[in-house]
C-alpha positions in Angstrom: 5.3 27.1 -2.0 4.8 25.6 1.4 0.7 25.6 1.8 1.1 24.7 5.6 -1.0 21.0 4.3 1.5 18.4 5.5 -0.4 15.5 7.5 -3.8 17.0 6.3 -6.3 14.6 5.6 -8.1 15.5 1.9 -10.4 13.4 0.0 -11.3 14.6 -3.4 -13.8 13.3 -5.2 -13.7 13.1 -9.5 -10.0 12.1 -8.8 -9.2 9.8 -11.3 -8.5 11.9 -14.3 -8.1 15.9 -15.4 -8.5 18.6 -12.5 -9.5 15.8 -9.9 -6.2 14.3 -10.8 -4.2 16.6 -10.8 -5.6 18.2 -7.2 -4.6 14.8 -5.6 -1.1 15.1 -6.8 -0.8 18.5 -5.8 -2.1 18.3 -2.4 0.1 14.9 -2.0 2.9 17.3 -3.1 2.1 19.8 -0.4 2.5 16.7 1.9 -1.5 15.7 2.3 -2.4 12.1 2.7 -5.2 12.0 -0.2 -8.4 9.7 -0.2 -9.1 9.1 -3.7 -12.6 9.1 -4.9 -13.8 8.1 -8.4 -15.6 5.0 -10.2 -12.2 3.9 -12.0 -10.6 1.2 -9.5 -7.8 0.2 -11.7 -6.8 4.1 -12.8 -7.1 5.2 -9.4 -4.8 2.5 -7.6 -2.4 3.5 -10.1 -2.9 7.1 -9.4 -2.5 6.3 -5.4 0.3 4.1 -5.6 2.6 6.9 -7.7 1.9 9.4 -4.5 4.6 10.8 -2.4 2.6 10.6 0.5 0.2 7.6 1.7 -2.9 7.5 -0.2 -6.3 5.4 -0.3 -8.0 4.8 -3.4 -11.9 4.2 -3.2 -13.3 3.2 -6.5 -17.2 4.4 -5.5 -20.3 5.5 -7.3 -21.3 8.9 -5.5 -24.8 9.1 -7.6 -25.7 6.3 -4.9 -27.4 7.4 -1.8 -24.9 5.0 0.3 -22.2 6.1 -1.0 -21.2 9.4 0.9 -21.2 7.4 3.9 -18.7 4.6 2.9 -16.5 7.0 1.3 -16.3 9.0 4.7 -16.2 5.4 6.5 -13.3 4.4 4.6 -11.2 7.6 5.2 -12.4 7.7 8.9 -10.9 4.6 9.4 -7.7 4.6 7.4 -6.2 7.7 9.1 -8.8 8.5 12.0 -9.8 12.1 10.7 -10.7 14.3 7.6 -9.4 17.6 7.3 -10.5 18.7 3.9 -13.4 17.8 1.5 -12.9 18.8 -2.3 -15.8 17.8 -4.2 -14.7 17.7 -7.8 -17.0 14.5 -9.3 -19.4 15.6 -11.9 -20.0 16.2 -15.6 -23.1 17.1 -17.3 -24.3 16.8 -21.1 -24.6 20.0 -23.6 -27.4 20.2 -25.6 -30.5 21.6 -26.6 -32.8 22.2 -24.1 -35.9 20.7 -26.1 -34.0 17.6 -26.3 -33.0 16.9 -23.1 -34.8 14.3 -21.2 -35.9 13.7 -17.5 -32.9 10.9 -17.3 -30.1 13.7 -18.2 -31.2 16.2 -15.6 -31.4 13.4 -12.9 -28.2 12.4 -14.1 -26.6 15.7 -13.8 -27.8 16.6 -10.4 -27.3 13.2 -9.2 -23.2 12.9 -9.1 -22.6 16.7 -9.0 -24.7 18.3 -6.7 -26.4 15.5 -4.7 -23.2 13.5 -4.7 -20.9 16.7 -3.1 -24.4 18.1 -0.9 -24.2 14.1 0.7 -20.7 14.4 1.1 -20.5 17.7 3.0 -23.4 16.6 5.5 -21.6 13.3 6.0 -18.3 14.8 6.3 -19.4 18.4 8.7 -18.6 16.7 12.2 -15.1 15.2 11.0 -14.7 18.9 9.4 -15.9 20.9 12.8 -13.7 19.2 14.5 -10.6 19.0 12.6 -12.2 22.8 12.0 -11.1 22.0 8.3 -12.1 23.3 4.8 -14.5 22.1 1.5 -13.8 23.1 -1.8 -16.6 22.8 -4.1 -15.0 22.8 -8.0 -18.0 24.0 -9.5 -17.6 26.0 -12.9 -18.7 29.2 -14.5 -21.5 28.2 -16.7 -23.5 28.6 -12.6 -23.1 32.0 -13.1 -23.7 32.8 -16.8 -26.7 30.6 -18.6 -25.8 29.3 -22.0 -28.6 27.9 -24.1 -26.7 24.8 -24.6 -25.6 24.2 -21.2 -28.8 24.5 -19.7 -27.9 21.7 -17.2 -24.7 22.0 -15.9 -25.7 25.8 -15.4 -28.9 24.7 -13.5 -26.9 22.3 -11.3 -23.1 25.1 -11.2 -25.6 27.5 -9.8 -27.3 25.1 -7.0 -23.9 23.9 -6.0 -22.6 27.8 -5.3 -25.6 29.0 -3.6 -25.1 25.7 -1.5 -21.4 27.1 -1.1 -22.8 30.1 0.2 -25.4 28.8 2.5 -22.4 26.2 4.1 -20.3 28.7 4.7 -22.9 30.6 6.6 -23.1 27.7 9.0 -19.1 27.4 8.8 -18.8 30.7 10.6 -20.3 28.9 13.5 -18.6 25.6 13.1 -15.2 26.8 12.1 -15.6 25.0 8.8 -14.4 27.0 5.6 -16.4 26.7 2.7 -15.2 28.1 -0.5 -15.2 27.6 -4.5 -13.7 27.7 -7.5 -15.4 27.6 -10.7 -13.0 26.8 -13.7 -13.2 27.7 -17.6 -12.5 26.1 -20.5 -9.8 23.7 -19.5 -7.7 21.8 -21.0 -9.1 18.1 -20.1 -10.0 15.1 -21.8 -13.8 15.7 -21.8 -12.4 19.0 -23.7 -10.4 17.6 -25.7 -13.3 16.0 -27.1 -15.2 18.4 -27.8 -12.2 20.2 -30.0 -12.0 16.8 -32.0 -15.7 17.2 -32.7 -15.3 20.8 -33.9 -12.6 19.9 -36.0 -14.7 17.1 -37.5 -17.9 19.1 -38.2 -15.7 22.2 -39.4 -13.4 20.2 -41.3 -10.4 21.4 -40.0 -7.4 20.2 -37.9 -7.6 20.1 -33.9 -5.2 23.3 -33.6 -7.5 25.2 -35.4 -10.1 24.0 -33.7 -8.9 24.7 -30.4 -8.4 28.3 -31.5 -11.9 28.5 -32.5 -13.2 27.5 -29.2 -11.4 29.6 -27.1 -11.8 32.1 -29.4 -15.8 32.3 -28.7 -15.3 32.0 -25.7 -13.2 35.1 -25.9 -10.5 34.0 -24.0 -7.1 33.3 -25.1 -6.4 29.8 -24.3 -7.6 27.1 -22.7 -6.5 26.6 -18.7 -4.2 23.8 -17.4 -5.2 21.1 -14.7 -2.4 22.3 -12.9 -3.5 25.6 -12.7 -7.2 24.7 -11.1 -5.6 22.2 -8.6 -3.1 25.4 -7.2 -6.5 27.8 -6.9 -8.0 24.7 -5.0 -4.7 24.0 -2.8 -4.5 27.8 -1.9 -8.4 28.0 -0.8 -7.9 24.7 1.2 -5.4 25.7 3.1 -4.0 27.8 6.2 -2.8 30.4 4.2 -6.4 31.2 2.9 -7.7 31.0 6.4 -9.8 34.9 5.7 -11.4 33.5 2.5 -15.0 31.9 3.5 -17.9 31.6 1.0 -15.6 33.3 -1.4 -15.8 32.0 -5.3 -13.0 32.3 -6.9 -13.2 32.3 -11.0 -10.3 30.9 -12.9 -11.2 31.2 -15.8 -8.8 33.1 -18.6 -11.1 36.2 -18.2 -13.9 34.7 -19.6 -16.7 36.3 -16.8 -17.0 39.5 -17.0 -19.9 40.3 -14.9 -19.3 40.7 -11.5 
């Protein structure tokens, strides 16, 4: 599918492995030139240098206050423009809420929300004028508290109200400003989490996976691939009428509205 993306400028943040990975190759397949952003030099160069379009990798910390600003300086000055911003980076810990310490819940607001909120503030005058698009990857859990996700709820939720509140000012600026909040998918941070089930239930990793999606009432877990075409699709052209929209993909498993 031609997603009108060719010669666009994207950076993507969290791009070194899973969904963040897999958005950079699709976007690069749509013909985007892709700015790389994750803390893995060595995995993202190799990443980059497989692309079929020219690609920068940037091997940066975005918990670090400077760090929304080189990242921007960087893609500024490699190609002179930045039409989209996907802000993917961030992973918080599960847990029981009377265990959690002051450290996790700086942690977990430091790379996911404050790292993608620096980046969109940064990145807004490259964005109005370009008149370009963010995509915030944010994740259900924002819109459905879990006792044992207590943090990455907290921070999901922040994250889409600031989706909403940016694309309130987009309307002005011609920015779009949508997300997508993903499931149980099918990563390596997942895939741990199924070896630990199988290990506490004493049972093999099939059966474990089963389990899991099984509570979560859905009936499998989502692909990579399948986040990075919902992201592709909002950042582009062809979803030009979709602004402050948040698009669930997530096997069925909200069903609130």
């Amino acid at each position: 599918m031609n997603l009108q993306l060719h010669g666009k400028v994207a950076l993507v943040t969290g791009a070194s492995r899973g969904i963040g990975r897999a958005i950079v190759e699709t976007l690069a397949g749509e013909g985007a030139h892709v700015v790389a952003v994750a803390r893995s030099s060595e995995v993202l160069a190799d990443l980059v240098a497989g692309l079929p379009t020219r690609g920068l990798a940037l091997a940066v910390d975005l918990r670090e206050d400077t760090a929304a600003d080189y990242a921007l300086g960087a893609a500024l000055a490699a190609y002179g423009r930045l039409d989209l911003l996907i802000n993917n980076a961030g992973a918080t810990v599960r847990g029981d809420f009377l265990t959690l310490d002051d450290a996790a819940w700086h942690d977990g607001f430091a790379l996911k929300f404050y790292g993608a909120m620096r980046l969109c503030r940064v990145a807004w005058p490259a964005l109005r004028a370009a008149q370009g698009a963010i995509v915030n990857v944010v994740g259900i859990g924002g819109r459905t508290g879990s006792a044992e996700f207590t943090i990455g709820g907290a921070v999901n939720a922040a994250l889409l109200n600031l989706t909403k509140a940016l694309a309130d000012r987009g309307v002005v600026d011609g920015v779009r400003v949508n997300a997508v909040n993903p499931s149980a998918i099918a990563t390596e941070r997942m895939q741990a989490r199924v070896r630990n089930q199988a290990r506490e239930r004493g049972i093999d990793e099939v059966l474990a996976a089963q389990e899991i999606a099984t509570s979560l009432r859905v009936a499998r877990f989502g692909t990579p691939q399948e986040i990075a075409a919902a992201v592709a699709f909002l950042a582009s052209p062809l979803a030009a009428y979709c602004h402050g929209a948040v698009l669930d993909v997530d096997g069925g498993q909200t069903r609130t509205l």
